[in-house]
GUMI-354954 format. One record per residue: residue number from 1; residue in one letter; y, z, x of N, C-alpha, C in turn. Coordinates in Angstrom, 1 decimal, always signed. Layout:
BEGIN
NUM/A/Y/Z/X/Y/Z/X/Y/Z/X
...
***
This chain:
BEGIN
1/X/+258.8/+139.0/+115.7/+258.0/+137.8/+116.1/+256.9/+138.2/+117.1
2/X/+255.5/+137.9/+117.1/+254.7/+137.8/+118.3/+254.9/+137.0/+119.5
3/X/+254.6/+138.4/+120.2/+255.2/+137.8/+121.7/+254.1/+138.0/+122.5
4/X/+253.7/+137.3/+123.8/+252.6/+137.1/+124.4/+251.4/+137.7/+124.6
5/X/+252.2/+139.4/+124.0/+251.0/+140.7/+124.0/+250.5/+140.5/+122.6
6/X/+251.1/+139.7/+121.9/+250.3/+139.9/+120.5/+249.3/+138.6/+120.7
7/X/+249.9/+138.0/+121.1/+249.2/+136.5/+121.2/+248.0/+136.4/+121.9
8/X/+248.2/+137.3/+123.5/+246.7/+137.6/+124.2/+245.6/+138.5/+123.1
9/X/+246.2/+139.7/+122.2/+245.2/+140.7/+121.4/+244.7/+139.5/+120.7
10/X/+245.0/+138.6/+120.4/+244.2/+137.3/+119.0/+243.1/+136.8/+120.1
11/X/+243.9/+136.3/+120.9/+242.6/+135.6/+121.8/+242.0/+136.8/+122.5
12/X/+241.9/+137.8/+122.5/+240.5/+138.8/+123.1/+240.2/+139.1/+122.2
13/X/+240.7/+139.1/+120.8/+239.4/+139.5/+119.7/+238.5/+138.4/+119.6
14/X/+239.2/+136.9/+119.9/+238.6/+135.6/+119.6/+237.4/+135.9/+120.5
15/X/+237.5/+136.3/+121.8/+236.7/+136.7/+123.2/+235.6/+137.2/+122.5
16/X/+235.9/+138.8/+121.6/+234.9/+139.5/+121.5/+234.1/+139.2/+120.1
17/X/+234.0/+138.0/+119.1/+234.2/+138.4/+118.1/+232.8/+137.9/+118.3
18/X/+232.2/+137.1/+119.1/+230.7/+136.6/+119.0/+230.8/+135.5/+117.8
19/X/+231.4/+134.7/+117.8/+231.6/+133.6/+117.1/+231.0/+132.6/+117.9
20/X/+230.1/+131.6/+117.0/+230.2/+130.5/+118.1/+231.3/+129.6/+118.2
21/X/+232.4/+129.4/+117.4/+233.2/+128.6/+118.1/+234.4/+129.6/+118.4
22/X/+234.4/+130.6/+119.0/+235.3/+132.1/+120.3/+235.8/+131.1/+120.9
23/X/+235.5/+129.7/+122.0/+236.2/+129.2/+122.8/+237.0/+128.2/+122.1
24/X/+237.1/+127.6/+121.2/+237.7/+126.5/+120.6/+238.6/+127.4/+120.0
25/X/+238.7/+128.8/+119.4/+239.7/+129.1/+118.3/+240.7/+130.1/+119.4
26/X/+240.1/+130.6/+120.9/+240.9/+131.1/+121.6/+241.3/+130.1/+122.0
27/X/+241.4/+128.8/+122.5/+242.2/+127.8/+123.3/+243.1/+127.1/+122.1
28/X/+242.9/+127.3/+120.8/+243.3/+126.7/+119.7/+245.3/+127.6/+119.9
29/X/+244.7/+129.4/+119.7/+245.4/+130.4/+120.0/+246.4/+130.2/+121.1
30/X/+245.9/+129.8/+122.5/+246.6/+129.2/+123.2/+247.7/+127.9/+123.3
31/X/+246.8/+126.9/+122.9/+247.7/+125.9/+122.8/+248.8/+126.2/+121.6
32/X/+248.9/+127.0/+120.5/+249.9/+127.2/+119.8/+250.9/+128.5/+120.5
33/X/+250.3/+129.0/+121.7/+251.7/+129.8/+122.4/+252.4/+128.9/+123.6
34/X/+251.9/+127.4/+124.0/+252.0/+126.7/+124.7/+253.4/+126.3/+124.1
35/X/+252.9/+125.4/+122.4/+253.9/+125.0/+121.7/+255.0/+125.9/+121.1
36/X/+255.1/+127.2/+121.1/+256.2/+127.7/+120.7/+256.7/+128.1/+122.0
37/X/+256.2/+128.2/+122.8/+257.4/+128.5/+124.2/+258.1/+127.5/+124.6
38/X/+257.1/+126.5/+124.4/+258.2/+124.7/+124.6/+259.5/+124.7/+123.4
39/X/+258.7/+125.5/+122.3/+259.9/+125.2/+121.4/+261.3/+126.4/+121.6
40/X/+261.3/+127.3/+122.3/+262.5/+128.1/+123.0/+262.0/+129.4/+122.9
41/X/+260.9/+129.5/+122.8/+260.5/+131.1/+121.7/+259.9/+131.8/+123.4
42/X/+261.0/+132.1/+124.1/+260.3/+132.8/+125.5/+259.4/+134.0/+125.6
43/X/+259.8/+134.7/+124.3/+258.7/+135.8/+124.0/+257.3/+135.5/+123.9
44/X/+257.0/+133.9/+124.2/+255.3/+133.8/+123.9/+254.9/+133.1/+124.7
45/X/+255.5/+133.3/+126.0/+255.1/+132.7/+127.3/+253.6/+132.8/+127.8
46/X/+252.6/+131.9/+128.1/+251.2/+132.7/+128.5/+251.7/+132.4/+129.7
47/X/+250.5/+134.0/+130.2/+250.5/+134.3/+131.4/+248.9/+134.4/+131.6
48/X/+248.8/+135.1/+132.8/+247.2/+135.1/+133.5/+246.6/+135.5/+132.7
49/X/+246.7/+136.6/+131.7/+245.8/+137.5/+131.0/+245.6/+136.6/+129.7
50/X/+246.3/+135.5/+129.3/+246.5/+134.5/+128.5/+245.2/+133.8/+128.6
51/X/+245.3/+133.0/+129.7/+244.7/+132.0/+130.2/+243.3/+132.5/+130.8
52/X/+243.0/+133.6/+131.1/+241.7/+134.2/+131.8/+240.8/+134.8/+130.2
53/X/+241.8/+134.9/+129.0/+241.1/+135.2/+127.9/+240.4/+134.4/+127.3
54/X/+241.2/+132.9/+127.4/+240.5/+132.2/+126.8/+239.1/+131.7/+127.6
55/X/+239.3/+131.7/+129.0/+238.0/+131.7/+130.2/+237.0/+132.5/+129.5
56/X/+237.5/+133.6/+129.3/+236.8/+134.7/+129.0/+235.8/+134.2/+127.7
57/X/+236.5/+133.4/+126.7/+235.8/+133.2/+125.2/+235.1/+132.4/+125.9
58/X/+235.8/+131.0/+126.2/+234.5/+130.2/+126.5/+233.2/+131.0/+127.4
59/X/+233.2/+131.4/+127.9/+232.5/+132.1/+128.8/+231.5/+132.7/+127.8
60/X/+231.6/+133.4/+127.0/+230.7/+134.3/+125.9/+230.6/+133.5/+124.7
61/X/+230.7/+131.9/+124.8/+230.5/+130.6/+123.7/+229.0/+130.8/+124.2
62/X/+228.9/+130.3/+125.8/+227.8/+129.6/+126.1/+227.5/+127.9/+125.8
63/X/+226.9/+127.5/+126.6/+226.4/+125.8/+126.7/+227.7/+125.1/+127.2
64/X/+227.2/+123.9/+127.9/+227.5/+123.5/+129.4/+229.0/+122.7/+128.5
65/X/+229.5/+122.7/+127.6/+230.7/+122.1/+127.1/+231.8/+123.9/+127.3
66/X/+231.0/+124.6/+127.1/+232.0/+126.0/+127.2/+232.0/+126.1/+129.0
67/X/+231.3/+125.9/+129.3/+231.8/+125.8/+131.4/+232.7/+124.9/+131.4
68/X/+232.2/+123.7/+131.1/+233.3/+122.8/+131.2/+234.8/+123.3/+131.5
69/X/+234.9/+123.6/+130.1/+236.3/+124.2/+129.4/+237.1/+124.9/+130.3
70/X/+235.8/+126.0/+130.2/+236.3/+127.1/+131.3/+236.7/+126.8/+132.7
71/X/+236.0/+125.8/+133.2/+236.7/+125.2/+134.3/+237.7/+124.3/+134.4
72/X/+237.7/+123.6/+133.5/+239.3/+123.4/+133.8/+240.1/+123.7/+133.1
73/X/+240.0/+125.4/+132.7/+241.1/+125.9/+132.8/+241.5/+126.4/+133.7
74/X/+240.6/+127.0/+134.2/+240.6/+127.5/+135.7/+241.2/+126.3/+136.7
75/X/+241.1/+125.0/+136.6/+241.9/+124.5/+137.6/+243.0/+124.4/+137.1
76/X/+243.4/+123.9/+135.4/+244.8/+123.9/+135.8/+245.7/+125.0/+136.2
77/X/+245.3/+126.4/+135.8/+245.9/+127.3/+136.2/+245.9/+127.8/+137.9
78/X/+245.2/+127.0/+138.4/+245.2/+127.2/+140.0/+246.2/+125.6/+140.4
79/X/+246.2/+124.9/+139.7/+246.9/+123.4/+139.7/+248.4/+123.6/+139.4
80/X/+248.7/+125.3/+138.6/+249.9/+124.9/+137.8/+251.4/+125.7/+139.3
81/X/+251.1/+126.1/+139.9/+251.9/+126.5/+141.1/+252.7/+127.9/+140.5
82/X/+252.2/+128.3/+139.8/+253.1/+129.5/+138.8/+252.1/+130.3/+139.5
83/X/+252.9/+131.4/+139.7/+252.8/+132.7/+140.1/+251.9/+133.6/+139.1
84/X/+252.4/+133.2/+137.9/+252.4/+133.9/+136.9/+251.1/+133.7/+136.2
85/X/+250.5/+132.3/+136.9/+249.1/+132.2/+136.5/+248.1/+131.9/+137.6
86/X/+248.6/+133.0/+138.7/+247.5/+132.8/+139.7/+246.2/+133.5/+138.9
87/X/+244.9/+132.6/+139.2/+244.1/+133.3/+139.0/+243.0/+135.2/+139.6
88/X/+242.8/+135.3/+138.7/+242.6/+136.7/+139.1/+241.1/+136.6/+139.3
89/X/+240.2/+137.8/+140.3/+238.7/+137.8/+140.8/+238.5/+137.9/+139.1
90/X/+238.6/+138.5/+138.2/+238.0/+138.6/+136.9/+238.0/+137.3/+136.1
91/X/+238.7/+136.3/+137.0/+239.0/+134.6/+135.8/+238.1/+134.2/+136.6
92/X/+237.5/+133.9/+138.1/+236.6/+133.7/+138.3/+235.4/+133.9/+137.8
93/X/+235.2/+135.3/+138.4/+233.9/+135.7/+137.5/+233.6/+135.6/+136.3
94/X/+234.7/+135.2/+135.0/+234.1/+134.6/+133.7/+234.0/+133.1/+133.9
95/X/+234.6/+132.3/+134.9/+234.2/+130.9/+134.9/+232.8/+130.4/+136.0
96/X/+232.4/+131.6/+136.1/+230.9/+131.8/+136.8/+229.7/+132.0/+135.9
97/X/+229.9/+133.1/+135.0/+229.1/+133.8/+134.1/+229.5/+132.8/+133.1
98/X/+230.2/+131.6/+132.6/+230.4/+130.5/+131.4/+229.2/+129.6/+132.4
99/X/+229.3/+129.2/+133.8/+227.9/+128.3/+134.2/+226.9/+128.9/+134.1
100/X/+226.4/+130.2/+134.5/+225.1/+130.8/+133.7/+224.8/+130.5/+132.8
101/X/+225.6/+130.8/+131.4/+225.2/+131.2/+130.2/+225.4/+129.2/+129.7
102/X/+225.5/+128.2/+130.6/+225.7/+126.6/+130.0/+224.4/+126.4/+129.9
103/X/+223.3/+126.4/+130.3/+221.7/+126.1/+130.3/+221.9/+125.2/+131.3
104/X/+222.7/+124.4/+131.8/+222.6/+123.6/+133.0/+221.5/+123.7/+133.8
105/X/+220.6/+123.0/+134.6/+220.0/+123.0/+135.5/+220.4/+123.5/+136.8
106/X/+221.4/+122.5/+137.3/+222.4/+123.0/+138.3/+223.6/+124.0/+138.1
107/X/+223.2/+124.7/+136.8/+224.1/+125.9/+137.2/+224.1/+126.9/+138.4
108/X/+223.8/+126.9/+139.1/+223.7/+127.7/+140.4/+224.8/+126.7/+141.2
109/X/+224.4/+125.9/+141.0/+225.2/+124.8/+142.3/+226.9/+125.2/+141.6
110/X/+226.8/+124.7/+140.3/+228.1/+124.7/+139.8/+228.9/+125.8/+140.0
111/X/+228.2/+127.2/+140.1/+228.7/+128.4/+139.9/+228.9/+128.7/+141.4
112/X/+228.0/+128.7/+142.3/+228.5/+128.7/+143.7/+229.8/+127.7/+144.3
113/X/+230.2/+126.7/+143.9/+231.0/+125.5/+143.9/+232.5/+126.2/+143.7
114/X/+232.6/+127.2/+142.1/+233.7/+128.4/+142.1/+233.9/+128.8/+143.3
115/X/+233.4/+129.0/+144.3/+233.4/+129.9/+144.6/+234.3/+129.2/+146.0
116/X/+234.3/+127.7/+146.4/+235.3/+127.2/+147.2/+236.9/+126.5/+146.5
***
């Protein structure tokens, strides 16, 4: 059975594959390891490297619905009190570089905003 290391390799190829929709099919990837660990299957638990990949896709989607995304994943994983999904300096910096790459105006504001 795939267990969370197989499940993170799907969503970092999703990351790298230069797809435009990389953020919808990695969070897709995710929410189906959400549902099988609810369903008892502990081997597919996401963890930081989970949740920072999918950051990561949105991030290299681009346009201001992929920051979005990325940001709140980033909060609920700072919202979720799990250890296990503290965010890392690297989940940041891809939910910084997803505001760059949004075309937003105020992406500077947004992207410094991360940063409290």
């Amino acid at each position: 059975r795939p267990d969370t290391k197989t499940y993170n390799n799907v969503i970092d190829a999703w990351a790298r594959s230069g797809a435009s929709d990389a953020g919808v099919q990695a969070e897709r990837i995710l929410n189906r390891m959400l549902e099988r660990h609810s369903q008892g299957f502990k081997e597919a638990e996401p963890n930081v490297v989970s949740y920072s990949a999918v950051i990561n896709a949105w991030s290299k989607t681009g346009g201001l619905e992929a920051a979005q995304r990325a940001e709140a994943i980033l909060n609920k994983m700072e919202k979720s009190g799990n250890n296990r999904l503290r965010p890392e300096s690297k989940t940041y910096s891809a939910v910084i570089n997803a505001w760059v790459r949004s075309g937003a105006s105020d992406a500077g504001v947004q992207a410094e905003r991360i940063l409290n």
